[in-house]
C-alpha positions in Angstrom: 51.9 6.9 36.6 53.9 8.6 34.3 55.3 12.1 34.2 52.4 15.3 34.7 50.4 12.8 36.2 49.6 10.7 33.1 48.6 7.4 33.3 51.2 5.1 31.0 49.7 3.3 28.4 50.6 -0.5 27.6 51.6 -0.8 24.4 49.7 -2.6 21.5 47.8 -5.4 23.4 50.5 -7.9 24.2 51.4 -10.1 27.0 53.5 -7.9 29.5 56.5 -10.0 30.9 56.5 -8.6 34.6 58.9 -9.7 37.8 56.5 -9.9 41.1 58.7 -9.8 43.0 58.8 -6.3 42.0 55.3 -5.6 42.8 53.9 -6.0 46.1 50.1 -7.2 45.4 49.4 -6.2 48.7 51.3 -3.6 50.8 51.3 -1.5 54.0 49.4 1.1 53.6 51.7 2.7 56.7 49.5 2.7 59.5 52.0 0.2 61.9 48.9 0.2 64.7 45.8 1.2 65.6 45.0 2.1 68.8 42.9 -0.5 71.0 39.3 1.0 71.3 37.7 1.3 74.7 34.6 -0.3 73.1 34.5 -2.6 70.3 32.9 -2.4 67.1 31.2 -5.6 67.3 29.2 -4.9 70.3 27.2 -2.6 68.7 23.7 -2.9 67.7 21.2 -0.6 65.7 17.7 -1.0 64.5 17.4 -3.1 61.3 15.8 -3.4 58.5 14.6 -5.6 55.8 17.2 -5.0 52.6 16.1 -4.4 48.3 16.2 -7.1 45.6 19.5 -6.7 44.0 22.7 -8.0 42.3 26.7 -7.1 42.8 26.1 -4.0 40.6 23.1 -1.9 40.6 20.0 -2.9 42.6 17.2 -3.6 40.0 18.7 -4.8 37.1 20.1 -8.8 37.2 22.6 -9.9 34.8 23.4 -13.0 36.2 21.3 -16.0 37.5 23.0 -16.5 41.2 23.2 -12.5 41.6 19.3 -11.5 43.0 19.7 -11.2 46.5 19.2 -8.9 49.2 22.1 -6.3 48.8 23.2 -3.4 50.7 25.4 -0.9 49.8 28.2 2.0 51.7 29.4 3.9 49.0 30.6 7.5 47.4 28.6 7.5 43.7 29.7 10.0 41.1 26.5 11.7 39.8 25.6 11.2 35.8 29.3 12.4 33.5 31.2 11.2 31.6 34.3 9.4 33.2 37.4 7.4 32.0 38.5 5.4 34.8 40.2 5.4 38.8 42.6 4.2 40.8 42.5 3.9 44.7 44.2 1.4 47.3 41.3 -0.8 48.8 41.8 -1.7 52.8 42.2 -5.4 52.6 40.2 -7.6 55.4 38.9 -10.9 56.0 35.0 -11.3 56.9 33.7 -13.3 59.5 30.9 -14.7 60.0 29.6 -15.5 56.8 27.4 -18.0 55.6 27.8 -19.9 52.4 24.6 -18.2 50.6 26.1 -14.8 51.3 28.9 -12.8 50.1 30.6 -9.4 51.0 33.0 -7.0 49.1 34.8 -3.8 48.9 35.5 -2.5 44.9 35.2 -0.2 42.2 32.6 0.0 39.9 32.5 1.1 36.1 28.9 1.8 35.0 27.2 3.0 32.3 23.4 2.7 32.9 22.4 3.5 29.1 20.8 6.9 30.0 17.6 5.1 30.1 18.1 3.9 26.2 20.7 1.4 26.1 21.0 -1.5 28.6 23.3 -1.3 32.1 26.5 -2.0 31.8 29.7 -2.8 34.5 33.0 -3.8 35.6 33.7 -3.9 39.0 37.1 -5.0 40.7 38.4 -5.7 44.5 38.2 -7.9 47.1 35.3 -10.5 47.9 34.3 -13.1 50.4 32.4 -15.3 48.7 32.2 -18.8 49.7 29.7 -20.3 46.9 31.2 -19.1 44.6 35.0 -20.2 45.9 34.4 -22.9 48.1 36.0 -21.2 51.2 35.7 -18.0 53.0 39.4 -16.6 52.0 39.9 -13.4 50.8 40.2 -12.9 46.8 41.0 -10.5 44.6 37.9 -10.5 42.0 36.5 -8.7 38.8 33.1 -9.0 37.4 31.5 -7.4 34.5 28.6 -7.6 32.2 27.9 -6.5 28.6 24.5 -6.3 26.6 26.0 -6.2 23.1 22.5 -6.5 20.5 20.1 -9.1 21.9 23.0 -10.6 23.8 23.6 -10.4 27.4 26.4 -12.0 28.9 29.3 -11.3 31.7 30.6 -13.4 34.4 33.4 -13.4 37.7 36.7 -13.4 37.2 37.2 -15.8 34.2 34.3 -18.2 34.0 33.5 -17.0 30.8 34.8 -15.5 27.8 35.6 -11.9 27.0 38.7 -10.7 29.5 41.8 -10.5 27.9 44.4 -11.6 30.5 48.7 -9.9 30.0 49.5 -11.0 32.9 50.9 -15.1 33.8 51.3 -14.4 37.5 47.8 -11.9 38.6 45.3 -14.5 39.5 41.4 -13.6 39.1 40.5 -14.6 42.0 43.9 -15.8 44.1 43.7 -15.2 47.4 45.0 -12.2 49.1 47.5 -11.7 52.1 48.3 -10.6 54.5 45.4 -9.4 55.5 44.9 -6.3 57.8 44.3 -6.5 61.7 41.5 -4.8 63.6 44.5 -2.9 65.7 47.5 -3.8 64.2 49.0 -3.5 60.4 46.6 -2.0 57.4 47.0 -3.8 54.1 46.1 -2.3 51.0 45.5 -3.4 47.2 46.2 -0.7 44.3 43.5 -1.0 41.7 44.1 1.1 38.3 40.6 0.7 35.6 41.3 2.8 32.7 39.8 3.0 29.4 42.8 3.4 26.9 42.0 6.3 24.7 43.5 4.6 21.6 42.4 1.0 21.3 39.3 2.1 23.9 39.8 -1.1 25.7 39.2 -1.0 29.4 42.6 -1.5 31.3 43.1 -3.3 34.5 46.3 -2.7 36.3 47.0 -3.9 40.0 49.9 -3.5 42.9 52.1 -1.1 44.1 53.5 -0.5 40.9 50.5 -0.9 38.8 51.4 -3.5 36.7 48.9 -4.6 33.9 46.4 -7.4 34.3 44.7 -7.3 31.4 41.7 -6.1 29.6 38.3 -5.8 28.7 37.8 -5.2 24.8 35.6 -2.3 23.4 33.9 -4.7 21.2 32.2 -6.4 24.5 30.5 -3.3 25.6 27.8 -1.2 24.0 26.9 1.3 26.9 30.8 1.2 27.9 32.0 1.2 24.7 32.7 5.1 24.7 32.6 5.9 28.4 31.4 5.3 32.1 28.7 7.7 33.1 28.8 7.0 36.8 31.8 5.5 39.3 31.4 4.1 42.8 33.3 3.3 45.3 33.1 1.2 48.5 31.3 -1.5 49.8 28.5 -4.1 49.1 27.4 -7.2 50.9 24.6 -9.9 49.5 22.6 -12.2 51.5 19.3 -14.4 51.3 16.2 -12.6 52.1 15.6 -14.7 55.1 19.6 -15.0 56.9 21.3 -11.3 58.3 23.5 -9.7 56.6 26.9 -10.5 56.8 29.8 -7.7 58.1 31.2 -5.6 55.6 34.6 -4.0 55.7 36.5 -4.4 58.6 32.8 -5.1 60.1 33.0 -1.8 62.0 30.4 1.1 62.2 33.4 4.5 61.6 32.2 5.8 64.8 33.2 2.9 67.1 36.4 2.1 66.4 38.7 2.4 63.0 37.0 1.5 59.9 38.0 -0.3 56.4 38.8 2.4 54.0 39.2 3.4 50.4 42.6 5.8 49.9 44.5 8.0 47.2 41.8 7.6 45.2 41.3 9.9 42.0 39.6 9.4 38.7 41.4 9.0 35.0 40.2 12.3 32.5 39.2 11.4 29.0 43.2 12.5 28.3 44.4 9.9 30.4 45.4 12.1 33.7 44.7 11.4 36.8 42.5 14.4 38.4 40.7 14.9 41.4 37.3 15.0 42.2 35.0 18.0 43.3 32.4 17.9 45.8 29.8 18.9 43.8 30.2 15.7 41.6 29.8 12.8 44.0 27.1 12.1 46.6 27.5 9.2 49.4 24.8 6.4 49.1 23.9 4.2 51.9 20.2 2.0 51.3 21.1 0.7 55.3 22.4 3.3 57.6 21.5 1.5 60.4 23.4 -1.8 59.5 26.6 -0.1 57.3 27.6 3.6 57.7 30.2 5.6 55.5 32.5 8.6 56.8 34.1 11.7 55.5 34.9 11.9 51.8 38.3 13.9 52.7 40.9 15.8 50.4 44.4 14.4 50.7 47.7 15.4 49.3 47.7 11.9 47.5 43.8 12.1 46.5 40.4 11.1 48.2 40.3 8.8 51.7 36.8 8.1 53.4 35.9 5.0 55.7 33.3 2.8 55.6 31.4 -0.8 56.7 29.5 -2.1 59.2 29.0 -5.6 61.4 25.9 -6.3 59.3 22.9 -8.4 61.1 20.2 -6.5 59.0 
């Protein structure tokens, strides 16, 4: 971030040369311990409930073929606007257990839902579990997006298909995070930075400590996106088949029984490329399974927006 709380552009679209070593992917967030808890998150239960057809975005609208599953969702939703981007630091965590149909994240999501005239589109960025799709249950660092540009409709994770432009020769889409944090021990964070560059009006991903650039999704992709999102989240979402429970999500903590994953520092980018923060009157917290995932306090910080969420699943 530049000076008067600008975001700095990257200049003209070409690869960045960047030293890692530099930029710590993921970082302390400076909470050296938690205390030990009295009584565990895990060995809680609550009433359950059978989940909506979904996919990693929104819940009725599939955009790609292994995406309809159960989904449920812990998340702070801006209401309808117009918005330009966010950055926040995403608790990192491993998930466990998990089956190989299922798959649980924590992200941001870009969305523009065509105001009921043009088709839904998204990027979303964070951290996922997702062992079909990866082959193991590690912890990655993951985008996806989709676009409905004139009759087609397209999108994909990470870089399975074409249309992200990656800067960066040492950001993997998808590598695998660590260190990971501990239940009552060290919390790990990941800095994600989406913003749409005012002057090309390419979407911008930047990651790390530092925010280094990633790469970017190109304006001529998008046709709701193109000019603007009209609603952000934040938070998490896990998948599973309709007939298996619902994996954790988070640290796989309900915020009441012990310290839970959370979202920090997190502000949203102005049309004008500065960060600002955001009023209570223009978000609303969105849970479709209380009784499986819950979501905390949406508090005002010195350094932007914190709030805890997730859950130990079983729904």
């Amino acid at each position: 971030m530049g000076a008067n709380g600008r975001v700095n552009m990257v200049q003209k679209e070409m690869p960045v040369l960047m030293l890692l070593g530099l930029c710590y992917l993921v970082f302390t967030h400076g909470v050296k311990d938690r205390p030990t808890q009295v009584i565990r998150c895990a060995l809680h239960e609550r009433d359950r409930e059978d989940g909506q057809i979904g996919l990693i975005g929104m819940e009725d609208k599939p955009a790609h073929k292994h995406s309809v599953k159960v989904v449920k969702f812990a998340q702070i939703r801006m209401l309808r606007g117009k918005y330009y981007g966010s950055i926040a630091d995403l608790n990192v965590y491993g998930i466990s257990p998990i089956s190989v149909n299922q798959h649980s994240a924590t992200a941001i999501w870009i969305v523009n839902d065509g105001d009921g005239i043009r088709p839904l589109e998204i990027i979303i960025v964070g951290w996922i579990v997702h062992p079909q799709l990866y082959g193991d249950t590690h912890t990655r660092f993951f985008t996806y997006w989709n676009h409905a540009v004139g009759s087609q409709n397209g999108g994909c994770f990470d870089l399975l298909c074409s249309g992200f432009v990656q800067v960066s020769s040492t950001i993997s889409l998808g590598g695998i995070l660590s260190p990971l944090s501990d239940y009552d021990g060290h919390q790990y964070v990941i800095r994600i930075l989406i913003f749409k560059d005012p002057s090309t009006e390419n979407w911008w991903l930047l990651m790390g400590k530092d925010v280094m650039p990633v790469g970017y999704w190109p304006k001529s992709l998008f046709n709701s996106l193109s000019g603007h999102a009209n609603k952000i989240y934040w938070g998490g979402a896990v998948f599973t088949p309709k007939n298996e429970r619902s994996p954790p999500m988070g640290d796989g903590c309900f915020i009441e029984y012990g310290p839970a994953c959370f979202i920090a520092k997190l502000k949203l980018v102005g049309k004008r490329n500065r960060y600002r923060d955001i009023s209570d009157d223009e978000r609303h917290y969105y849970q479709n399974k209380p009784m499986c995932y819950d979501i905390g306090y949406f508090e005002k910080r010195k350094d932007g927006r914190y709030f805890p969420f997730g859950g130990p699943g079983g729904c």
